[in-house]
Structures are given as structure tokens and as C-alpha cells.
N, C-alpha and C positions, 0 to 999 in steps of 0.2 A: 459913693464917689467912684468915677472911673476913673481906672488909670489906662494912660495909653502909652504904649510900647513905641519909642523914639529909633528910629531907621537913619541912619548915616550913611552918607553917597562913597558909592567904593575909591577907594584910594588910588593913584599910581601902580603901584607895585600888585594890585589886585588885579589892574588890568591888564597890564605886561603878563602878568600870571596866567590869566583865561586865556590870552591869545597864543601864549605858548601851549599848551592846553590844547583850544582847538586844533592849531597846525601839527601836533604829535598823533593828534584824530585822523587829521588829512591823510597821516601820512602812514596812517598804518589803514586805512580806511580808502585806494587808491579809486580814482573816478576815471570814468571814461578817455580824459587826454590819458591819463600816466598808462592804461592798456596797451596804448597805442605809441606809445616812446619805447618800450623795451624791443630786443631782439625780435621776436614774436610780432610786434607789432610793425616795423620798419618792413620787415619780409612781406607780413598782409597788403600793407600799402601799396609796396613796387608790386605787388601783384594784380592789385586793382587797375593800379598806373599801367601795367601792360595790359591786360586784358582791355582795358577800352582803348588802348593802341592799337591793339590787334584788332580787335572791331571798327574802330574808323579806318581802318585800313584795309578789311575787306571788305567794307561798306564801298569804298573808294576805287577796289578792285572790281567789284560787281559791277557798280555803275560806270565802267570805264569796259568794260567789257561786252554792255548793253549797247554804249554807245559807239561802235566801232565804227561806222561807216562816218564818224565824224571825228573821230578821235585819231586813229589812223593815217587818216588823209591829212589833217594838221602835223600830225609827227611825221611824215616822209617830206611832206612841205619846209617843215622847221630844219631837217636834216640838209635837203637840198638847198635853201636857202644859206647855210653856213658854209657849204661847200662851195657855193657860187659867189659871195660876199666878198674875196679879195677880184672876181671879175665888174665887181660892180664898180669897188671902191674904186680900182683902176681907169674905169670909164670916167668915174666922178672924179678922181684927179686930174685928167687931159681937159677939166673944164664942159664935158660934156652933161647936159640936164639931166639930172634926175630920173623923168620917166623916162629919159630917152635909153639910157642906162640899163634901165631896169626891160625897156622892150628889146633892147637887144643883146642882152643875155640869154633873156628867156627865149628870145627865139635860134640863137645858138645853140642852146643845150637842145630845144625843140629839137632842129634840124639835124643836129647829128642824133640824136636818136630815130629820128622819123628815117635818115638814111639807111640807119646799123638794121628796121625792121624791115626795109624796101628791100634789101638786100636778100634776109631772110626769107623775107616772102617768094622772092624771085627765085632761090633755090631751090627752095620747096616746090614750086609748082614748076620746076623744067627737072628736076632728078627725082621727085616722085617716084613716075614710073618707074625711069631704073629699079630704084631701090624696090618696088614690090617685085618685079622679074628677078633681080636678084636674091630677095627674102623667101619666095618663090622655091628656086633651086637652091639655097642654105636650110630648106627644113624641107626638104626632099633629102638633101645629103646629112640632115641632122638623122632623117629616119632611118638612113638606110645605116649609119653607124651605132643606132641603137637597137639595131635586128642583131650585130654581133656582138651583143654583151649578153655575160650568162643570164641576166633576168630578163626572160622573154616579153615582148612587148606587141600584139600583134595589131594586125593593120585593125582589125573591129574595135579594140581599144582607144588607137588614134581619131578613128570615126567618129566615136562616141563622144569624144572631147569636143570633134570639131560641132558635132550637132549639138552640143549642150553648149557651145558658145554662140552659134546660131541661135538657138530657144532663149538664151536671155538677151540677146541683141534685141531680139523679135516679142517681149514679153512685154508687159507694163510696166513693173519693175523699172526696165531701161526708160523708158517713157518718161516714169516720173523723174529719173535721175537727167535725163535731157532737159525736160522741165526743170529741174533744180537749178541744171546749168545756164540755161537762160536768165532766168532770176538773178544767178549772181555776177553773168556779165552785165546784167543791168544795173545791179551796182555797185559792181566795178565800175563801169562807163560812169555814174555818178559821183563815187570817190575820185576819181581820177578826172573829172571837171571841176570838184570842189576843191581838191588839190591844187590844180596850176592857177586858180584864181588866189587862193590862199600865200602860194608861192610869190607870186606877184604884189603882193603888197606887202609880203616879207621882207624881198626883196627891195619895196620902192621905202616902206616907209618902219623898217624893223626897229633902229635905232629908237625912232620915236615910239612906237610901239610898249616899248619895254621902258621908255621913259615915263609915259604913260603909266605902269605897271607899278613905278616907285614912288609916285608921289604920296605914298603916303606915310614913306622911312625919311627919314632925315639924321642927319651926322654921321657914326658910326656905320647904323644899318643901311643908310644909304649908300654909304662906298662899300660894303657886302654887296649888296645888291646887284650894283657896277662890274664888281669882279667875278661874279657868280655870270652875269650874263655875256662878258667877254670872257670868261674861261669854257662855256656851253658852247659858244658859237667856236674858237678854239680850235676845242677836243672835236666835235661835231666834224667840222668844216677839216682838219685834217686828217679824220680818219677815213671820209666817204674819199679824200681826192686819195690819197696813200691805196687804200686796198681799190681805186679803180687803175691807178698806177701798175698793182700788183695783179688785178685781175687783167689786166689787158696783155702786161707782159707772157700769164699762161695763155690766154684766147691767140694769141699770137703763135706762141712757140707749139703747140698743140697742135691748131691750126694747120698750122707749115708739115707738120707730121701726117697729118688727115689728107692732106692733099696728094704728098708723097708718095702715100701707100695708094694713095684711089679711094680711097673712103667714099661714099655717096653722103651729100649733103653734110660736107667739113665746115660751109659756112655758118648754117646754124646749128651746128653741135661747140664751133667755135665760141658763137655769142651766149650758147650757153654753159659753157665752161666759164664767159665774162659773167653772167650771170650768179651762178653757184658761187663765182669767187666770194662774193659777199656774205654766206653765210660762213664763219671762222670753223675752222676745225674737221666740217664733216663736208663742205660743200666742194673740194678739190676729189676728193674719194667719191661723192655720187657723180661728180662730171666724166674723172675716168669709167668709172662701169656706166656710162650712157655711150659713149664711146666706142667700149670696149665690146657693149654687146650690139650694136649699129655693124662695128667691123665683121663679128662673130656671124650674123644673120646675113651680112652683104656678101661678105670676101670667104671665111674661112677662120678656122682656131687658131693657127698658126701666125694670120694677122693681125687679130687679137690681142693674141700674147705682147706682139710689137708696140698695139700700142698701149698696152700697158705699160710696157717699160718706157715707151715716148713719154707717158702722162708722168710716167712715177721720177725719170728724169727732171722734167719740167719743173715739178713742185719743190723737188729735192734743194734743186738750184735758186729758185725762187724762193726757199724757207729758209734756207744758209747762207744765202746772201744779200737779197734784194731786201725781204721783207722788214730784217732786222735795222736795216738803214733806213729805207722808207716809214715803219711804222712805231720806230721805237719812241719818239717823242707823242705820239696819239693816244696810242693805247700803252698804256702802263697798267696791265691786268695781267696775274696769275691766270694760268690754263686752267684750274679747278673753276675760277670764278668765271670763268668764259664760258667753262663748261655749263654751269651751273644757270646762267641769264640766258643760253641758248635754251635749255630744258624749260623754264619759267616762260620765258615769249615763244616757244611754240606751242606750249598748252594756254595760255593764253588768246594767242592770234594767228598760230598756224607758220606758214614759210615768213609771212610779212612781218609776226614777232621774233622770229627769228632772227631775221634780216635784221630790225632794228634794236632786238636786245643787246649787244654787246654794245654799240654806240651808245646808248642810254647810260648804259653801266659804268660805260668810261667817263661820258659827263657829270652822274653824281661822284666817284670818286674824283674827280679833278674839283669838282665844286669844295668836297671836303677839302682837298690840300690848299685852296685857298681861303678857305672860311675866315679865319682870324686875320689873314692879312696876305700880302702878296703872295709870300713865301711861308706863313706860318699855316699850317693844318689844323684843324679843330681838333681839342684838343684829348677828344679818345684816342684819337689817329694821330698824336706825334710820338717821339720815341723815349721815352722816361728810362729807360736802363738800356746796358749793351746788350747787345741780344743776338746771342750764339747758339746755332743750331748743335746739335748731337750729330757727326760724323762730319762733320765741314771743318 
């Protein structure tokens, strides 16, 4: 006879039993998610999450850095086009068309620049001269003041200088550096054609453009999107016209100084002092010492000096009074962070990032103070506690 051993199916309470069981397993037994929930793990993650930020981002910078002779000329375009934008809208309110609008701004702003450089050019080529006869006898009278100082400097010394600047004028060396230059007035000449066409349909048809851009946000992110692009054109458009404001009033007042004393070629030291204005911080101080050493080489030290204190005048007046009126609703930037987007676009792009970093800079910060809404900032950047400096 066999007998067979009779098996009954586990009960309720035996199953509720196992399960608590395994989960006491889990949980002293911890898997892959639970590594990555504690302290230790949260840190890993956001570190991953930056690291491939920072890599799409220099990926982003490289390629943007390759592509300059396109990228560039779109951003001076984008800038000019926001700055020109209340002359358009103006046209298009008198009821005037469109393209007509748009052709005769552009050729406005054309003409007063193409005038400001006829001017230049015409200076340059009737005071030339002068100024080499006068450069002339200024480093005649520069040597002859450097024979009486105790460290002796003799005329074979000065020889040597001049023939080792002769030998690399005359070498290959220079050759290929003229060759270089060529190359890059060529394009130059390119960007600056693909600019004014770029310009031009920024101008005729930008609105749409960037309507264009959104269709593919709707609700919420669509009106983001709205005030992100009227806060860019904005900031943009009133900081180029403000600092041409502020540079025109130093090209001016400068100017009237250059001319006073005799300077040779006041007008385009002038335009370039309009020039410089546009880079913040350091472009007032390289206008003076162009200036200052033009007078030094023409006239004399003595007038030099004068117009340093003309220059150092000028700016003083212009940074205490005007600038703060004119530019205080544009640029809403700390001097560190000015400082700092100047350093970044000229290792980037040289004068021309320069020129455009801080306008950049002030467009993302304006973007953020609108993100969430007209008046509300995103919200790393709004103000959760008071916040009192140490010695204020």
C-alpha cells in the first residue's frame, strides 16, 4: 500500500507572512534605484546633469565659434534691427508700406554712416602730411630729450631700431601678415553684405519672423515666448540707441577739444572715440590714449597732458550725469558682470565680442526678469528673503 502525503494550499495569513518577508529582504538588501535616492546619490545625478550641460554648451560654443563669419553678422544685424525698430514702426504708423519703411531706414542709417566715413576719409587724406612733418619733428624732439636723461641712449641704438623695423616691414613675415589682412577684409566685405541683407528683412518682416519661431508653443509658453522676444528687442534696441546717445555726446565734446588745441586729424580721432564708446568700461580710456599720444607725437607733452584732462573731463561728465539717465533702464548690470561678458566675447570674437557682449548679457538677464510673467522673474532670480549686505 502506498500512502501519499496530502499538501494543502497556503492560507491568507501565510501569504501576507511571505510578503512581509520578502519586503524586509528588499529592504535590507537595497537595489539599484534606492543607491541612487540617498544623499550620495542625488549629488551623483546633479553632477551628471551638469556635466552634459557643460558639454552641450561647449559643444554649442565651439560650433558658434567655427561659425563666425555667419553668426556674427546675424547678431550686429539682430542688434541694429532692434535699435532701428521704433524708426520703422514710426514709418508704418504715418500709413507708409512696409518695404517702403524698411528701405528708407536702411538707407538712413546707410547715409549717415557712409557720410560720418567720407568725412574721415577726407581728413585723412588732406592732414596726412601734416601730421608725418609734424611726427617728423616730435621724435626729433623726443630724441633729443632722451640724450638728457641719465640712461644713455645713442644715436647707433636708435639706428638699429629704425633698421629692424625696416627688415620686418621688408621681410616675409610682413608679406604674409598683409596677405592675412587681405583675407580678412575679404571677409569682412562678406559679413558686412550678409549683414545689411539680414538687416533688411529683420527689419521688413522680424515680427513674423519670430512668429514663425513659435508656432510650435502654445498657451502659457507661447506668451513666454512673446515677452522674451519684446523684452530682447527692448533691452537690445535701447541700449545700442543710449550708448550712441552717450558716445556721440564724448565724440563731440572731445572733438571741440582736438580742434581747439590743433590736434591733426580731430575728426577721426573724433569718430573714434564714437567708436570705442561702445565697448563699456575700457573703451573711453583706450580713446583718451589714442588721442593723447596723436597730440604727444603732433604738438608736444604739454598738450598731451591737456588733452587728457579734456578726455578725462568729458567722461567724468558723461558717467555722473548723462550716462545714468540715459542708460539706467537698458542696462541693469553690475560692473563685475560687465566686466566679466567683456572678458568672454573678447576671447571669443575679439573687438566685435566685445562690442556685442554686454548687450547680449543684458538681453538674457531681462529675459529672465520676465520669464514667469511681465513683472515676475524666474524663479532662482526672485527675492525669497531680505537681503542685507554687511556694512550698508
Amino acid at each position: 500500500m502506498w500512502f501519499r502525503r496530502r499538501t494543502s494550499a497556503p492560507t491568507g495569513a501565510a501569504v501576507v507572512r511571505a510578503a512581509e518577508v520578502a519586503r524586509d529582504e528588499a529592504r535590507r538588501t537595497p537595489g539599484a534605484g534606492a543607491l541612487w535616492a540617498d544623499g550620495f546619490g542625488r549629488v551623483g545625478t546633479r553632477s551628471v546633469q551638469t556635466l552634459a550641460l557643460l558639454a552641450l554648451v561647449t559643444v554649442a560654443v565651439f560650433a558658434l565659434t567655427r561659425l563666425t563669419l555667419v553668426v556674427i553678422p546675424v547678431l550686429i544685424a539682430l542688434v541694429l534691427a532692434s535699435a532701428m525698430h521704433p524708426l520703422v514702426s514710426w514709418f508704418r504708423r504715418h500709413r507708409m508700406p512696409s518695404i517702403l519703411a524698411t528701405w528708407v531706414a536702411l538707407f538712413l542709417v546707410v547715409g549717415v554712416l557712409g557720410g560720418v566715413l567720407a568725412a574721415v576719409v577726407y581728413a585723412v587724406i588732406h592732414q596726412w602730411d601734416d601730421l608725418v612733418d609734424q611726427a617728423v619733428a616730435g621724435v626729433g624732439e623726443l630724441q633729443e630729450s632722451l640724450s638728457g636723461l641719465p640712461i644713455e641712449i645713442s644715436d647707433q641704438q636708435i639706428e638699429d631700431a629704425r633698421t629692424a623695423v625696416t627688415e620686418f616691414l621688408t621681410s616675409s613675415s610682413f608679406g604674409a601678415g598683409a596677405i592675412a589682412g587681405v583675407s580678412a577684409t575679404a571677409n569682412f566685405l562678406t559679413g558686412f553684405v550678409l549683414m545689411v541683407v539680414v538687416l533688411f528683412f529683420f527689419l521688413k518682416d522680424g515680427p513674423r519672423i519670430w512668429e514663425f519661431l513659435l508656432r510650435p508653443f502654445e498657451g502659457t509658453r507661447y506668451e513666454r515666448g512673446q515677452r522674451v522676444g519684446h523684452r530682447v528687442v527692448t533691452t537690445m534696441g535701447g541700449y545700442v540707441r543710449g550708448t550712441a546717445i552717450v558716445a556721440a555726446v564724448d565724440a563731440i565734446g572731445i572733438g571741440i577739444g582736438l580742434v581747439i588745441m590743433g590736434v591733426p586729424l580731430a575728426i577721426p580721432l573724433a569718430v573714434l572715440v564714437f567708436l570705442l564708446a561702445f565697448i563699456p568700461l575700457v573703451g573711453a580710456t583706450l580713446a583718451g590714449v589714442f588721442a593723447a599720444l596723436v597730440t604727444l607725437v603732433a604738438l608736444g607733452p604739454v598738450e598731451a597732458l591737456i588733452v587728457v584732462g579734456i578726455v578725462v573731463l568729458v567722461n567724468q561728465l558723461e558717467g555722473n550725469f548723462l550716462q545714468p539717465v540715459v542708460m539706467a533702464r537698458s542696462l541693469a548690470l553690475h560692473p563685475l558682470v560687465i566686466l566679466v561678458a567683456l572678458t568672454v566675447g573678447t576671447v571669443l570674437a575679439g573687438i566685435t565680442g566685445a562690442v556685442l557682449a554686454v548687450p547680449i548679457a543684458a538681453s538674457i538677464w531681462g529675459v529672465i526678469q520676465v520669464w514667469n510673467g511681465p513683472h515676475e522673474p524666474a524663479r532662482p532670480a526672485q527675492q525669497k528673503r531680505r537681503e542685507v549686505a554687511e556694512g550698508r
